[in-house]
C-alpha positions in Angstrom: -2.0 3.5 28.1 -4.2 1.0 26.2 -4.6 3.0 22.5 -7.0 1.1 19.8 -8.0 2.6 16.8 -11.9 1.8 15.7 -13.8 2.7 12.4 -17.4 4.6 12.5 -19.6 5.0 10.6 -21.4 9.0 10.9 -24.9 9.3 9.1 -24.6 5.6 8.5 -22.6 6.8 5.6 -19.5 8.2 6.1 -16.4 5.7 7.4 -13.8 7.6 9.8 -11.2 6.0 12.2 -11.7 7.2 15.6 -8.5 6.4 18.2 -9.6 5.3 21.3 -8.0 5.4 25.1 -9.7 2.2 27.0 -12.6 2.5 24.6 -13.2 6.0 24.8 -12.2 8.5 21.7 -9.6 10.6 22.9 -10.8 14.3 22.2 -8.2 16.0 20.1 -6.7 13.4 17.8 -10.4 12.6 17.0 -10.6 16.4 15.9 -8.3 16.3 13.8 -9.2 13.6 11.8 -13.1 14.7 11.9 -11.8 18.1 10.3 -8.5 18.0 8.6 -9.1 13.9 7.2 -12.8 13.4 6.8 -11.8 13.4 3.1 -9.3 11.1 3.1 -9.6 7.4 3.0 -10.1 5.2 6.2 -6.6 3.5 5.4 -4.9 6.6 5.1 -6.7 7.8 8.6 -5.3 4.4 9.8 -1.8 5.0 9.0 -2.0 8.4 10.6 -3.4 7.0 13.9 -1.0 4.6 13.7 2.2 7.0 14.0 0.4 9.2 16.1 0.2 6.8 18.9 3.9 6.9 18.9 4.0 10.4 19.8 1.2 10.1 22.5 3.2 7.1 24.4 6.2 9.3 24.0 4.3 11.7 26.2 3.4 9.7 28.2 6.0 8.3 28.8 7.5 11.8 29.6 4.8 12.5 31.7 3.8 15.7 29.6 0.3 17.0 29.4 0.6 18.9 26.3 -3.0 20.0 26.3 -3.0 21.3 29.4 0.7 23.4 28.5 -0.8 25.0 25.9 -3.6 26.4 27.6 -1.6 27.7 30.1 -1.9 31.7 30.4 -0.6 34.1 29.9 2.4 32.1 29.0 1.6 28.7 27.1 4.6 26.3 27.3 5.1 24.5 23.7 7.8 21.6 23.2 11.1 22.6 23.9 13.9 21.9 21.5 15.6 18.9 23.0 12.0 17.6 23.5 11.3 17.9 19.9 14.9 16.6 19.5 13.8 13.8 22.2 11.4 12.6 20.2 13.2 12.5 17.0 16.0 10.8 18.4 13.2 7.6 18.9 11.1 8.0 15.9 13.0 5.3 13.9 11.9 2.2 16.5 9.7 0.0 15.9 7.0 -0.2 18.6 8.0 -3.0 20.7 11.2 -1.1 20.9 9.5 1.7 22.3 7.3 0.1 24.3 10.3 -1.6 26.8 12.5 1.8 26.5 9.1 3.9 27.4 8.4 1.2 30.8 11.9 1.7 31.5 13.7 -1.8 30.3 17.1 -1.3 29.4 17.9 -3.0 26.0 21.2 -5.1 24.7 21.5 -2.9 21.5 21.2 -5.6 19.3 17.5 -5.9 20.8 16.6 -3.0 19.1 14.7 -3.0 16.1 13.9 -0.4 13.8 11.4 0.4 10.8 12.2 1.5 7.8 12.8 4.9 6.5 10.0 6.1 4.8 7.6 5.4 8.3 10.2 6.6 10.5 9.2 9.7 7.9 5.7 9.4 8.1 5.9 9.7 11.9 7.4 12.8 12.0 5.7 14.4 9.4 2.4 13.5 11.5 3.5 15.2 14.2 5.0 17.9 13.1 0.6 18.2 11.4 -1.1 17.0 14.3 1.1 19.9 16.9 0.8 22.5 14.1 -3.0 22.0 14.5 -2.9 21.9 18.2 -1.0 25.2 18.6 -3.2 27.1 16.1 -6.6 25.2 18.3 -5.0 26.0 21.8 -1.8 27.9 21.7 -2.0 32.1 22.9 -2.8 33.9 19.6 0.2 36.7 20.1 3.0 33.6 19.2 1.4 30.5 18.5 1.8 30.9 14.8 5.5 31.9 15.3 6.0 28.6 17.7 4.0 26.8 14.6 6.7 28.0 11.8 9.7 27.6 15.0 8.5 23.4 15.3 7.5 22.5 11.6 11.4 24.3 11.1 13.1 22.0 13.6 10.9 19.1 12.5 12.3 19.3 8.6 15.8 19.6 9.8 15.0 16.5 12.1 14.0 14.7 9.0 17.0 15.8 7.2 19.4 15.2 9.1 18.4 11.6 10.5 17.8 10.2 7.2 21.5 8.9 6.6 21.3 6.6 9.8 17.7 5.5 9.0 17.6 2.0 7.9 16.5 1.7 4.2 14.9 -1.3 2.6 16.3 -2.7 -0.2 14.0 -2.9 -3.3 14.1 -6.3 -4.6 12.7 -6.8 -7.7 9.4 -8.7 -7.4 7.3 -10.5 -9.9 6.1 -14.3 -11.0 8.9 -16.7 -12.0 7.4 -18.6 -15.2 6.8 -21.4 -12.7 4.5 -19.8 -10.4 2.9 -18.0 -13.7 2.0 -21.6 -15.3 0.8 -23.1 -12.0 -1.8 -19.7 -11.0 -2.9 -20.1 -14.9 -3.5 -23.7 -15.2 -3.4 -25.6 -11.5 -5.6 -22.7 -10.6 -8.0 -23.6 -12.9 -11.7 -24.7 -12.0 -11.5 -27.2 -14.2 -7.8 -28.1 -13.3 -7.5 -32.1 -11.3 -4.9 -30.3 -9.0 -7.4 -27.4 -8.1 -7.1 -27.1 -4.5 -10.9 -26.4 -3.9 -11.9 -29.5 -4.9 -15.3 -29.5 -3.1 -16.8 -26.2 -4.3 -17.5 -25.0 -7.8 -18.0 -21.4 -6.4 -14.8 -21.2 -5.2 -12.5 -22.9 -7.9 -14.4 -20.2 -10.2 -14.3 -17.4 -8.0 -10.8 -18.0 -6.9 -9.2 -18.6 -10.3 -11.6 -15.1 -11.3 -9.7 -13.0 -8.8 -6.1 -14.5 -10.5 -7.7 -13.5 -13.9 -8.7 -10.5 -12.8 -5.4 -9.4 -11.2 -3.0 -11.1 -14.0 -4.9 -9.4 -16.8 -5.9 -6.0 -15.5 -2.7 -5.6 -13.1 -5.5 -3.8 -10.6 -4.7 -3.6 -7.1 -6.6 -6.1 -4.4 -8.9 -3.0 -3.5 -9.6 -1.7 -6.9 -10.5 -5.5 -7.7 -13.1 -6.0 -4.4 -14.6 -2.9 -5.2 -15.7 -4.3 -9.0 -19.3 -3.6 -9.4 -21.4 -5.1 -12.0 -22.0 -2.3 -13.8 -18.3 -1.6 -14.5 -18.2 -4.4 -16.6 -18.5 -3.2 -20.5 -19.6 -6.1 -22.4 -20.0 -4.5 -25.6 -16.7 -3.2 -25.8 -15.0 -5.6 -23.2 -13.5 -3.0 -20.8 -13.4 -2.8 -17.5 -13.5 0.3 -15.1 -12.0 1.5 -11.9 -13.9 3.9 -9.8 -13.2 5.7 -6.9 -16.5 5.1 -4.7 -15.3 6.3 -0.8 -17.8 5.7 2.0 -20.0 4.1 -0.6 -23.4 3.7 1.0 -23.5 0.4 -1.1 -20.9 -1.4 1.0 -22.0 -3.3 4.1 -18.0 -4.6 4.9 -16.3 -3.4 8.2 -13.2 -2.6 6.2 -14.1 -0.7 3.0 -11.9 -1.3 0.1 -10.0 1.8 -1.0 -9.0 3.3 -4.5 -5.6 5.1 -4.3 -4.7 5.6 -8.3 -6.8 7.6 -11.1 -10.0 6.5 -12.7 -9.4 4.5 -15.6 -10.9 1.7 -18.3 -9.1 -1.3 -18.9 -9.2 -3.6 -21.8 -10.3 -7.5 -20.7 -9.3 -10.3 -22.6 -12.2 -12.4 -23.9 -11.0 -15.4 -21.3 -11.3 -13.1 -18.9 -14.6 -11.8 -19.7 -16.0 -15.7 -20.3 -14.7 -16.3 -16.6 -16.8 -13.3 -15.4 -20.3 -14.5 -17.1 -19.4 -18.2 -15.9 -19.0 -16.6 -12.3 -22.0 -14.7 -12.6 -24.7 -17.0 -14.2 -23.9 -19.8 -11.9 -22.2 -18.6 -8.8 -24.0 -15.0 -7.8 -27.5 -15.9 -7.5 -27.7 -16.6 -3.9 -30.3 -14.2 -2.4 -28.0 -12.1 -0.2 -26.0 -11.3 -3.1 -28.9 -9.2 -4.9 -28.9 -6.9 -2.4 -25.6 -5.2 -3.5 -23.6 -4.4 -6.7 -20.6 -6.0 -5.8 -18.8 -8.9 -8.5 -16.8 -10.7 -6.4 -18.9 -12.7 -3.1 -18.3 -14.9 -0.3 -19.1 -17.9 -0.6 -19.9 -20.8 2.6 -20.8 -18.8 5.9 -21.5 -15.5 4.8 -22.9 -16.7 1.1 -23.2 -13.4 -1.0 -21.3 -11.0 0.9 -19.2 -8.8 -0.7 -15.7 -10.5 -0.7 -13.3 -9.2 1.8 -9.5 -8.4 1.5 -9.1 -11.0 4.1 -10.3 -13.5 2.2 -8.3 -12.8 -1.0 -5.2 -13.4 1.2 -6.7 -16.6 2.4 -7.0 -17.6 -1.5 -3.5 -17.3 -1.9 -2.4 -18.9 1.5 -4.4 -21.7 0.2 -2.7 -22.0 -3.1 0.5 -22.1 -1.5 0.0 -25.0 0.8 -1.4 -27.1 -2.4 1.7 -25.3 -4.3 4.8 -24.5 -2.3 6.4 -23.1 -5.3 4.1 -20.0 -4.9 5.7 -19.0 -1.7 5.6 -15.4 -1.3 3.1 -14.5 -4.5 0.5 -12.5 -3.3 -2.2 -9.8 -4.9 0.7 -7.3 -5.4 3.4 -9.8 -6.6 0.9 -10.4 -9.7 0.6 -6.5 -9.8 4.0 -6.2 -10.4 4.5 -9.1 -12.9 1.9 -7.3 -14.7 4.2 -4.1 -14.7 7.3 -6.5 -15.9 5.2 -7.4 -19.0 3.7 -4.3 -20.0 7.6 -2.7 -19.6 8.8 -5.5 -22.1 6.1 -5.3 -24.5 6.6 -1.4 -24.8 10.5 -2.2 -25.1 10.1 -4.0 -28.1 7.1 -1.6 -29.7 9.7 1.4 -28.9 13.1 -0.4 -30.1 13.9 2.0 -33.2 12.9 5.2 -31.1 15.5 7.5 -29.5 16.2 6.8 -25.6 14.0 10.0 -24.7 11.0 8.9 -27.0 10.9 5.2 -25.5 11.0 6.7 -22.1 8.1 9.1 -22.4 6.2 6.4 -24.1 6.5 4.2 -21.5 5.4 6.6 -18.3 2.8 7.3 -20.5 1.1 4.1 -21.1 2.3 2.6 -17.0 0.8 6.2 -15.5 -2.4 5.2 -17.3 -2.6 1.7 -17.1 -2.1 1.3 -13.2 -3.7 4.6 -12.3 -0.2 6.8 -11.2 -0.2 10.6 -11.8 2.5 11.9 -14.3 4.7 12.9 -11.5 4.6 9.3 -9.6 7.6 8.0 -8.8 5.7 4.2 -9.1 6.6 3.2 -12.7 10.4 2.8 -11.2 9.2 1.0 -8.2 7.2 -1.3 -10.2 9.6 -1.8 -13.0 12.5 -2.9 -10.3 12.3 -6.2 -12.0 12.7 -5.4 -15.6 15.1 -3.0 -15.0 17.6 -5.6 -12.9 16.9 -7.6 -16.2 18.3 -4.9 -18.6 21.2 -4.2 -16.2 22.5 -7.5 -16.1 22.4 -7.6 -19.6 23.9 -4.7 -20.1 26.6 -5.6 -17.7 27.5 -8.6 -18.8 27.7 -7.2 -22.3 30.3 -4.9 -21.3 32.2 -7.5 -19.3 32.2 -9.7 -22.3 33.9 -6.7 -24.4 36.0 -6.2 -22.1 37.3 -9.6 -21.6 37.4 -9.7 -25.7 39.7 -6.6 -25.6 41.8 -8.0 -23.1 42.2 -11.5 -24.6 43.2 -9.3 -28.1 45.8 -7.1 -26.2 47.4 -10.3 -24.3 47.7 -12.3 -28.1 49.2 -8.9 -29.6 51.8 -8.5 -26.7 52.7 -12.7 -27.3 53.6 -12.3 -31.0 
């Protein structure tokens, strides 16, 4: 079964993914996203789609027609337990995995391959809401609800009790070494000899505007491609994120998607001079006037909004001219910026009991990147700074240690 997953566009307005079975929509997953996701972002449609297709080849591979069990009568026939149980044995491979075991190929187990926890999660959780909404549209109103509560139970415990054996990523911290910082700052540069867009003024400008923008804001890659002119504050040198979903004023195939709060962010006056320079020189092409957007393509499609594609071709770029950049991308910077705001709020909070510096410090991170009070990001994002205070703190406790030691072995020698 050939699956693809398409984005539409309904009253020329409104972006929804669609999935498609050999280019046509495949009615009921299509349904659900039209009534139960219209609201929600195209990437977030994506990712459901995405582990939804797992559970389609499943049944296909199991040669079940769920659709037409349901609507069986008097007596619709819902997933068994060891077909739930089936499923949720297989939810953890990745999809070449399941792709040979579904055809039939018997594996070597070291062939397979799993993903991590958290989408071997998100797959279950998808289908335990796409079949709840599929008994409700289709199962016999005297027990579909109870076979609704019966599947979402077995799906939890599912979750539950897999998660030991799921394979978990381990967080490394992430961030810029001081080496990568000084080469993005200054090689970057336009005006840098090492720039490695030596042939284009738009681009050295452009392309060292997007590090700016990232290094000083610590904005995501989408929040930063959906900049519109008129979020830039001169007069009080702020910048503002906005949620703008299906926004009429964006012509690009794949939109750019806000997931954190609203907020204005202070700009630094370098960054601010790097935004007029951009604009008075680089954004008057005709193409770009027809839209609101900062940051433009520039060569081929002159004046197009930029795409994310092309930010990650920025940094590709920078790391052939710089190999020391290896592995620094949009979200690497977003971290670093994390790692600096944590230390600067350390040292503002020093004299302030443990509780204080803490509250302080999800305060100003929930604002500053956009995370809701409960969000379990500031941790994430602090990985680096945190490993930092641990070795430290480690080390001094060794060193005591060791001190006490080297004391009690001179007492018991006299």
């Amino acid at each position: 079964m050939l699956f693809s997953i398409k984005e539409f566009k309904i009253n020329n307005e409104t972006r929804v993914k669609l999935l498609l079975q050999e280019s046509v929509p495949i009615y009921w997953p299509c349904l659900y996203v039209l009534k139960k996701m219209r609201v929600r972002s195209p990437n977030t449609q994506q990712r459901f789609l995405g582990d939804l297709v797992v559970f389609l080849a499943w049944l296909n591979s199991e040669s079940i027609d769920l659709e037409a069990r349901l609507m069986q009568r008097p007596n619709p026939q819902y997933l068994s337990e060891s077909e739930l149980a089936n499923f949720s044995s297989q939810a953890h491979w990745k999809k070449k995995t399941l792709g040979k075991l579904f055809s039939g190929t018997r594996l070597h187990p070291t062939a397979y391959q799993q993903v991590g926890a958290s989408q071997a999660e998100s797959r279950l959780i998808t289908v335990k809401n796409y079949l709840s909404f599929l008994y409700e549209a289709l199962g016999h109103p005297d027990d579909r609800l109870g076979q609704v509560a019966w599947m979402v139970k077995r799906i939890d415990l599912s979750i539950k009790e897999s998660r030991p054996s799921w394979k978990r990523k381990t967080m490394e911290p992430r961030g810029l070494t001081p080496e990568q910082e000084e080469l993005l700052l200054n090689k970057l540069h336009p005006d840098s000899d090492e720039n490695p867009w030596p042939k284009s003024e738009a681009l050295r400008v452009r392309n060292y505007l997007i590090v700016l923008l990232l290094f000083s804001l610590g904005i995501r890659r989408s929040e930063m491609l959906g900049l519109k002119q008129a979020d830039i504050d001169y007069r009080h040198n702020r910048i503002q994120v906005v949620h703008r979903p299906n926004d009429p004023d964006d012509p690009r195939a794949s939109e750019p998607s806000v997931k954190t709060n609203e907020r204005k962010l202070p700009a630094p006056e370098h960054l601010m001079a790097m935004i007029n320079r951009y604009i008075e020189k680089h954004r008057g092409s005709k193409r770009a006037k027809t839209h609101p957007y900062l940051l433009l393509a520039h060569g081929k499609t002159e004046g197009d909004p930029l795409s994310i594609k092309s930010v990650d071709a920025v940094f590709n770029t920078a790391k052939k001219a710089f190999p020391a950049l290896a592995g620094v991308t949009a979200h690497t910077i977003r971290h670093h910026d994390v790692y600096r705001t944590i230390t600067v709020i350390s040292e503002q909070t020093e004299g302030l009991p443990i509780e204080d510096r803490m509250q302080k410090e999800r305060r100003v991170l929930s604002f500053k990147y956009g995370w809701s009070d409960t969000s379990s990001m500031p941790g994430l994002y602090g990985q680096k700074y945190y490993q930092e205070e641990a070795d430290k703190a480690m080390e001094k406790r060794n060193k005591k240690l060791l001190d006490g030691a080297a004391k009690s072995d001179k007492k018991d020698g006299k």
